[in-house]
N, C-alpha and C positions, 0 to 999 in steps of 0.2 A: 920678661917678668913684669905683671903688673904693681904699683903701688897696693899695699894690701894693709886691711885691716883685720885682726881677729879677735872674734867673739868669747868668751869662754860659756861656757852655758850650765848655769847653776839647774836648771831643771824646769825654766818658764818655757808657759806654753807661748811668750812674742819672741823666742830667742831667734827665730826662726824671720821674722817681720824685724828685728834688727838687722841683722843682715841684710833683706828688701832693702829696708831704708837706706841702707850706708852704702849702697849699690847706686840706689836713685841719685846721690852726690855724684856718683859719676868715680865710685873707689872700688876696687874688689874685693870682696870678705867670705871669710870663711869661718867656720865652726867648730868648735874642740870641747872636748866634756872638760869641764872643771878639774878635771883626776889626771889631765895630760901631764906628765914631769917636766919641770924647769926647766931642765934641757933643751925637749923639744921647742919647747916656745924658742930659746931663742936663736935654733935652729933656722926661723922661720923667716927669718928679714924682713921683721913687721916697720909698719909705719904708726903702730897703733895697737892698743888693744883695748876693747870693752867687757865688760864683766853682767853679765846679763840679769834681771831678776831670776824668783825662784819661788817653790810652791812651801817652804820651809822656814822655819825661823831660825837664825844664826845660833841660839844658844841650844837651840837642840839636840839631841847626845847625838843623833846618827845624821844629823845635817849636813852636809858639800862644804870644807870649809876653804876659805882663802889662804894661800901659800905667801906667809909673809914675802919670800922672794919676789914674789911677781913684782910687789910695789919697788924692786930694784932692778927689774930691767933694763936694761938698754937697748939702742937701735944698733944697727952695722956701724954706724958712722962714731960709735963712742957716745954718742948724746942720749938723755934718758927718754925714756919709751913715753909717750903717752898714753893718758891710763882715763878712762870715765868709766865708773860704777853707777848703776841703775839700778832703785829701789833694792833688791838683794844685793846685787853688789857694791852699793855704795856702803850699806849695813856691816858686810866684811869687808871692806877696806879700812872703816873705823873699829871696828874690831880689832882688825892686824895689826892697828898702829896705836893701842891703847885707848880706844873711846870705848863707850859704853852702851849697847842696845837692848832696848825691853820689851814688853809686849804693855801697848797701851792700854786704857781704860775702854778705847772705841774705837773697831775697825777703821779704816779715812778707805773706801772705795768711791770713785764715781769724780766726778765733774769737782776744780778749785779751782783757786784765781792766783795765778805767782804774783808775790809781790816783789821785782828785782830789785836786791839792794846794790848790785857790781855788776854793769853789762858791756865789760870791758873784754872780754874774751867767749867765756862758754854759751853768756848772755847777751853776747853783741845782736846789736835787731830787733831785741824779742822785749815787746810792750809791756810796761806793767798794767798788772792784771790781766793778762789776757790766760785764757782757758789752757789747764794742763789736768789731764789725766793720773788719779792717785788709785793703786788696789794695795794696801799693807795692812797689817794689824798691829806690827811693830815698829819705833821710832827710836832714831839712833836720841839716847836721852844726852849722852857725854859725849865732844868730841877730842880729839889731839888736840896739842897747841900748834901740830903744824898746819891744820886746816882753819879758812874763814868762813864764816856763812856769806853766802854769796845770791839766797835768794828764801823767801819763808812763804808758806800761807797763813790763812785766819787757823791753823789746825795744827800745823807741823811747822813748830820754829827752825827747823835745818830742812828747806828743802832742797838747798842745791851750795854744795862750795867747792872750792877750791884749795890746792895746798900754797904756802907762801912760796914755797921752795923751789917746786916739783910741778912738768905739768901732768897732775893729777886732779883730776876733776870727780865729780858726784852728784846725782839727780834722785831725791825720794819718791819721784814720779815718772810715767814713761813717756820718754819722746816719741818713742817708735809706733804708738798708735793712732788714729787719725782723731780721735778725739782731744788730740792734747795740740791746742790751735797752731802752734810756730814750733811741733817737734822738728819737721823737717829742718829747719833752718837751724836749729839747735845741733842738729845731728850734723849737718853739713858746718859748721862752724867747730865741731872737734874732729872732722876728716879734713876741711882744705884748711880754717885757718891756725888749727893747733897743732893737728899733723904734719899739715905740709903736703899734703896731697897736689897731684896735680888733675886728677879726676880722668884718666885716661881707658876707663872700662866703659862698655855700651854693649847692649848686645847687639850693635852690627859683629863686637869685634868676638862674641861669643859665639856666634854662627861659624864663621871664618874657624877658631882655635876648636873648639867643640867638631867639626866637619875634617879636620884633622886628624882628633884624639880619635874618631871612630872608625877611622881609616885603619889608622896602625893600630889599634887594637883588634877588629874585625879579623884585618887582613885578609886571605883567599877565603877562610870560613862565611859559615851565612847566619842570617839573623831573622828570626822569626819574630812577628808583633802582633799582639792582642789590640785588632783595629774597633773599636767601639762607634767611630763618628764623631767622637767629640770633639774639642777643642784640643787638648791634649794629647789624644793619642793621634789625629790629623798631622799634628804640627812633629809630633817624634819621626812618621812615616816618612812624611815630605824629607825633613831635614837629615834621616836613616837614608833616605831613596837619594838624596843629593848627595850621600859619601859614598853609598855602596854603589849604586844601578843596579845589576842584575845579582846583589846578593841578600835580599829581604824579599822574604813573603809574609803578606799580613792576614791574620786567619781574624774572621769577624764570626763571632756565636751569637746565636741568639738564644739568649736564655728564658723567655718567654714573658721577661720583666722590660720591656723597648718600650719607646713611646707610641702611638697613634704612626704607623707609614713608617717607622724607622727602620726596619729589615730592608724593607725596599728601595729609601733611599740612601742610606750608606751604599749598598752595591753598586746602585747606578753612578755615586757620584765618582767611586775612586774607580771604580772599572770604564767609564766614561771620560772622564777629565783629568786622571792623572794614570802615568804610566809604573801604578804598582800591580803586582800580584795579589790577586786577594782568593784567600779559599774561603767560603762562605759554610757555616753549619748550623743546620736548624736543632738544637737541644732544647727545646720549649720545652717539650714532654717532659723532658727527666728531670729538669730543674723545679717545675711545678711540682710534680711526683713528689720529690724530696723536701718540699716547703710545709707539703699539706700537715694542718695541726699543728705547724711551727708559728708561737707570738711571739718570744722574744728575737730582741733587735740583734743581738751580740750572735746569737746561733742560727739566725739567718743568714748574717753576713758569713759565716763559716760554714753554712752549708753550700751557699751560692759559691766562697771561695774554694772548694775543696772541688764539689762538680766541675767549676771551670776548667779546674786543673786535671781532672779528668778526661773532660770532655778535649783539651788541648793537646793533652799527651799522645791519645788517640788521632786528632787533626794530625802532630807530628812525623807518627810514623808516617802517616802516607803520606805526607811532605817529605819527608825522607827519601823513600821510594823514589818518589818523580824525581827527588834533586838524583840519587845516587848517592847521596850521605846525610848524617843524620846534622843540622843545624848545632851549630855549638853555643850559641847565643839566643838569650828570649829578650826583647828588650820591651819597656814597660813606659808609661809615660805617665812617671810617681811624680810628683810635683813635692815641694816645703811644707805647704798645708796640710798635705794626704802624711807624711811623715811626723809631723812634731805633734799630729792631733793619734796617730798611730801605737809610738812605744818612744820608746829612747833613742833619739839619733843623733849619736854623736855626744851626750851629754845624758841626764836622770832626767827627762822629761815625762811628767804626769799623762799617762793613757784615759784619752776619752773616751775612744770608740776606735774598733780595727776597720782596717782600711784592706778589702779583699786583695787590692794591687800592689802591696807592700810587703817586704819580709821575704822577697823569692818565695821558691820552689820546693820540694822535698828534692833531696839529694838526689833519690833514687833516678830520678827526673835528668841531673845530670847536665844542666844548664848552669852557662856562667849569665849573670844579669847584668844586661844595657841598661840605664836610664839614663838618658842624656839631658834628662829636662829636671834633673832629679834635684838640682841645686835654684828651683824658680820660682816666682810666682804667675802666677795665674794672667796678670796683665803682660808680666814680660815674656810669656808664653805670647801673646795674642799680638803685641810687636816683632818677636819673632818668626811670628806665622805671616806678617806683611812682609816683612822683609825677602821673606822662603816666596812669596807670591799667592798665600792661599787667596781664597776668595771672600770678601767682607762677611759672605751671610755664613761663612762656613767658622769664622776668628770671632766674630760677634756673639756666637751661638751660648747662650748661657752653661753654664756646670752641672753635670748630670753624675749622683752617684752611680760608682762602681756597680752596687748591689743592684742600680735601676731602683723599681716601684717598690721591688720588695718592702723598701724601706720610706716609704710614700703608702704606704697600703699598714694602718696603725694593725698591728693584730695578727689574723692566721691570715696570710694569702691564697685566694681563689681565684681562677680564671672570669668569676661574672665581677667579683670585685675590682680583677684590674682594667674589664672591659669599663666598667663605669668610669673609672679612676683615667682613663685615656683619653675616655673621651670632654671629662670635666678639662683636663690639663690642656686640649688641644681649643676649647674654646680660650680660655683664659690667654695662653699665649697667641693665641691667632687675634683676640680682641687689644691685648695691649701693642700689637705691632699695628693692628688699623689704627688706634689712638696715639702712635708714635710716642708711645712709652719704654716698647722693649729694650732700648738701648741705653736708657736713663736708669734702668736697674740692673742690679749684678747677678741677681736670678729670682727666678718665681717660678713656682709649680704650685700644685694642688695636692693636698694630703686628706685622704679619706678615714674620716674616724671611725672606733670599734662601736659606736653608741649611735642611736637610732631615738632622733624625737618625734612626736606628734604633728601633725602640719594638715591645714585644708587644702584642699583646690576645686575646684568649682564648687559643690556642696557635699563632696565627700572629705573623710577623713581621712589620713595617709600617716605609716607610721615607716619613717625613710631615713636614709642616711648623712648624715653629716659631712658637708665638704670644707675644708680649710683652706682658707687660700694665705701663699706664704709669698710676700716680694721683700728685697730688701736691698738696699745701697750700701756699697765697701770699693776697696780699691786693691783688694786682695785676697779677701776670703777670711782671714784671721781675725779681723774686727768687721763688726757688720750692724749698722740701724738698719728700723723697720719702713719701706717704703712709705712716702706720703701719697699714696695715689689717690686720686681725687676724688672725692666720696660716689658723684653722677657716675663714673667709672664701673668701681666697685657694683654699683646697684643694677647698671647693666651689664655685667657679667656676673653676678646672682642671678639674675630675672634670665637669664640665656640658659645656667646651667642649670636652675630647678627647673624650668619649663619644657625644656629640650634633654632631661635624660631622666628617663625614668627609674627609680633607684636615690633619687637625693631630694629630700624637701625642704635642706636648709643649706644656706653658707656664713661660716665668719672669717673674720679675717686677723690672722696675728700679728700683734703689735709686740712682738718679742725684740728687744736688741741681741748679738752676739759680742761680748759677754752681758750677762748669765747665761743665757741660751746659746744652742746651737742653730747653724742655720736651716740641714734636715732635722727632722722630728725625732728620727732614729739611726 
């Protein structure tokens, strides 16, 4: 049993990037809805627990509220539990214990400067003024008298205390995002030096216990997998192929939404260089079929999600066939980001957008679901995949939605729009790996808009389409700024793709951060 930390989760869309972080320290953690009963908790032989933000205000009648018990916890060992509340949660800790919270005069989102008045524990390290990240609209106005302030901005006179008595801790800002300059170390100063942690998770040792867990759950049965190419579903196969051998076959579709050469190189590379099964299925036809005159983003991703499932159920049976029984297992490579941005997992999490690889199966279908990668992010996938042995260009490879272009193509998709769309995205990436930028960003594509401006070229008129170019830098997918690429860049990959595809007379480039934005468009 690892030292563990656990999360409660009021319904934030970072509850999920806590966890990441408290992981990064080198601690294991895990996630529980707000609504778990007492008992369970302390079932659980925590070293720790933190209280996540939330999309809600504490005073609100149908809000997630705090179980005064919590703040009585204890560990196995008789001693009291460690406790940090974060923005919503530190709101309902002062709540539970008789403070007072209200909704302020003026949201506080975006960029402040702590000023620490005690960095003798939660704040050990961490400079005054240095940059932390605030999103509330409410401020705890009262607090107990068993808590002190232990840290304020120019905005929010409580941003961080502690209790005299208890180690219970609270932050009205979030560590967990890279925006907030020294949350790391924050975060890691209530796992090793409040908890007591000794940091003894990594994922070497998630490879090893996970390559177990799928053993004896699999057992003689087989396991089928939705092989894409990406990073994701690569690193599920390998790491599936390294518990089972000969009991995974990976079925790759093409739904007619791939990139520039991707059908053909997925095939070549796992039936080439690594020793899985792969049934390959060409569905372009039917999934375009079924797009036609579809703009919105939410019933695209439901039509493309429903077909898949069609078109796999169909792959199955004759997989069946050739095994001599039908697979009892589908397994998926659903990642942290693809779930907390999806529905509620594990907790009241606010839904962005559906995520086609999430949520299983229809019954009828009769699959128990794998996701072995299902508790990750994104980077500790892509360590994982070094570890398994992938190959750099195949772990490096940026994030590719589910839905494909569909959702890269603003509007109704058509076959000549995603030809253009393919071929815009194949210069842009082919130009930023000659400029040795691809790996300094966490992803870039190209999004074709529904709107068409005016434009010359030699001495005619041209009334053409809009291409968007989108890069951006993160270290997880959950928080995300707008790449700085460097302007001579930019302007030569403009001047490539208006010149060299006919179909586009213009390009911009988005300077969107995530949050507010998303990182695809739809």
């Amino acid at each position: 049993m690892h030292q563990r930390i656990a999360i409660l989760d009021f319904g934030s869309q970072y509850t999920q990037l806590i966890a990441r972080r408290v992981r990064e320290t080198g601690v294991y953690s895990e996630i529980y809805p707000c609504t778990v009963p007492i008992s369970d908790i302390r079932k659980l032989e925590l070293s720790g627990l933190i209280l996540s933000g939330g999309p809600m205000s504490v005073y609100d009648e149908d809000a997630p509220q705090l179980d005064p018990d919590v703040l009585e916890l204890s560990r196995a060992d008789g001693s009291e539990l460690p406790l940090l509340g974060i923005c919503y949660g530190l709101q309902g800790m002062a709540r539970a214990s008789g403070g007072s919270v209200e909704r302020t005069d003026h949201r506080e989102f975006g960029r402040a400067k702590l000023i620490v008045d005690s960095d003798s524990d939660l704040l050990a390290g961490i400079p005054d003024e240095s940059t932390v990240w605030m999103s509330h609209g409410d401020s705890i106005q009262g607090i107990s008298d068993e808590y002190e302030v232990i840290a304020h901005t120019a905005s929010a006179p409580i941003a961080a205390v502690r209790s005299y008595h208890r180690p219970h801790f609270g932050v009205q800002f979030h560590p967990e995002v890279v925006h907030t300059e020294h949350g790391k170390r924050i975060l890691e100063n209530f796992t090793r030096r409040i908890c007591g942690c000794d940091g003894d998770w990594s994922p070497a040792s998630f490879v090893e216990e996970k390559t177990e867990e799928i053993r004896k759950t699999v057992g003689a049965d087989h396991v089928i997998l939705g092989l894409s190419g990406g990073v994701d579903s690569s690193v599920a196969a390998v790491l599936l192929q390294r518990a089972l051998e000969e009991g995974l076959t990976c079925v790759f579709v093409n739904n007619g939404l791939l990139r520039l050469g991707e059908w053909e190189e997925v095939q070549s590379t796992f039936r080439d260089h690594f020793n899985v099964t792969l049934k390959a299925v060409d569905a372009s036809d039917l999934f375009l079929e079924r797009l036609r005159h579809v703009t919105d983003p939410e019933q695209k991703r439901r039509i493309i999600g429903n077909t898949f499932v069609q078109v796999f159920e169909e792959a199955t049976v004759e997989i069946a066939t050739e095994l001599g029984q039908k697979p009892k297992f589908l397994a998926q490579g659903t990642l942290y980001p693809d779930v907390i941005e999806s529905a509620s997992f594990k907790g009241p999490s606010a839904t962005i957008k559906t995520h086609h690889n999430v949520g299983g199966l229809p019954e009828k279908m009769d699959f128990e679901i794998l996701e072995p990668l299902r508790e990750l992010f994104k980077d500790e996938v892509r360590t994982i995949g070094k570890i398994l042995g992938l190959p750099k260009e195949m772990i490096g490879r940026h994030p590719f939605p589910g839905p494909g272009l569909a959702v890269r193509v603003i509007g109704e998709v058509t076959p000549s729009k995603l030809e253009i769309l393919r071929r815009a995205d194949k210069i842009f990436i082919d130009e930023l790996k000659a400029f040795d930028l691809y790996d300094s960003v966490w992803q870039a594509f190209c999004v074709l808009l529904p709107i068409q401006t005016v434009g010359v070229m030699g001495d005619e008129r041209t009334y053409e389409n809009v291409c968007a170019l989108r890069a951006v830098a993160s270290v997880d997918g959950m928080t995300a700024d707008w790449a700085k690429l460097p302007h001579d860049f930019l302007a030569h990959v403009s001047n490539r793709i208006v010149n060299e595809i006919r179909g586009i007379n213009r390009t911009v480039y988005d300077i969107s951060s995530k949050p507010p934005a998303t990182i695809e468009w739809e």
